[in-house]
C-alpha positions in Angstrom: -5.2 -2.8 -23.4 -8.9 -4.3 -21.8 -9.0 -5.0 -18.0 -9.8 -8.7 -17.6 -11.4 -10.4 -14.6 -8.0 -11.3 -13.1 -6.9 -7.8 -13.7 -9.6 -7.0 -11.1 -9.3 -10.1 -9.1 -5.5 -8.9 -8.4 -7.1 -5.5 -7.9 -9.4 -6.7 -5.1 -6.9 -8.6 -3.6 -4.3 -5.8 -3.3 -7.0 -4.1 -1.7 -7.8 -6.5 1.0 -4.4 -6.6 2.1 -4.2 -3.1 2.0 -6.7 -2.7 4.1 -5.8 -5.4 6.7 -2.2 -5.2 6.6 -1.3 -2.4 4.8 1.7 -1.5 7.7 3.1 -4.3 7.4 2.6 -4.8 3.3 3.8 -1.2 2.5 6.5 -1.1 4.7 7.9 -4.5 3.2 7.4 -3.1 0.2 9.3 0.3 0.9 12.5 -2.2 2.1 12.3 -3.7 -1.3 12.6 -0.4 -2.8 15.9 0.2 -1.1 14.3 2.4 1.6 15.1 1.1 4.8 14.7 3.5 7.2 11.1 4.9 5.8 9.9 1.0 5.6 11.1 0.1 8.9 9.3 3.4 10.0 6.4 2.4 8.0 6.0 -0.7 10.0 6.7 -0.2 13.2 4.6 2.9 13.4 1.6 1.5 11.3 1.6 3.2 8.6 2.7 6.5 9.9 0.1 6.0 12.8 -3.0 5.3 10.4 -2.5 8.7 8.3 -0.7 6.5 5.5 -2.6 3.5 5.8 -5.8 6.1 5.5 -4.0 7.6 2.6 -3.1 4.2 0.6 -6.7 3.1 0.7 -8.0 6.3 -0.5 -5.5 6.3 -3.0 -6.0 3.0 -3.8 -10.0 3.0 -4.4 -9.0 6.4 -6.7 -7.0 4.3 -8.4 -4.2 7.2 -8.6 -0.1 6.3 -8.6 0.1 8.7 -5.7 2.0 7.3 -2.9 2.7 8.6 0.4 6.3 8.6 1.1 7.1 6.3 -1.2 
């Protein structure tokens, strides 16, 4: 299936947040999942004091489905 320009428009803007508010994105997201503990861990210690907020990015401008305790 071709990428479209939204399909990189929603790309871009993913990436924005993750980069801004990644703790507090990541570890809403992590709730949702049904993993309370590791999202509420996620957010109040910023992304696992910056080494999973580093990590997302990374993983993000790779464009891998690796996730960091996910």
């Amino acid at each position: 299936m071709a990428r479209t320009a939204i399909d990189d428009l929603g790309w871009l803007i993913n990436l924005i947040l993750t980069i801004f508010l990644d703790p507090l994105v990541q570890g809403i997201n992590r709730i949702l999942r049904g993993k309370l503990i590791i999202g509420l861990i996620w957010i109040f210690s910023g992304g696992i004091f910056g080494i999973g907020w580093i990590i997302d990015i990374i993983t993000m401008l790779l464009n891998k489905d690796i996730t960091f305790l996910a």
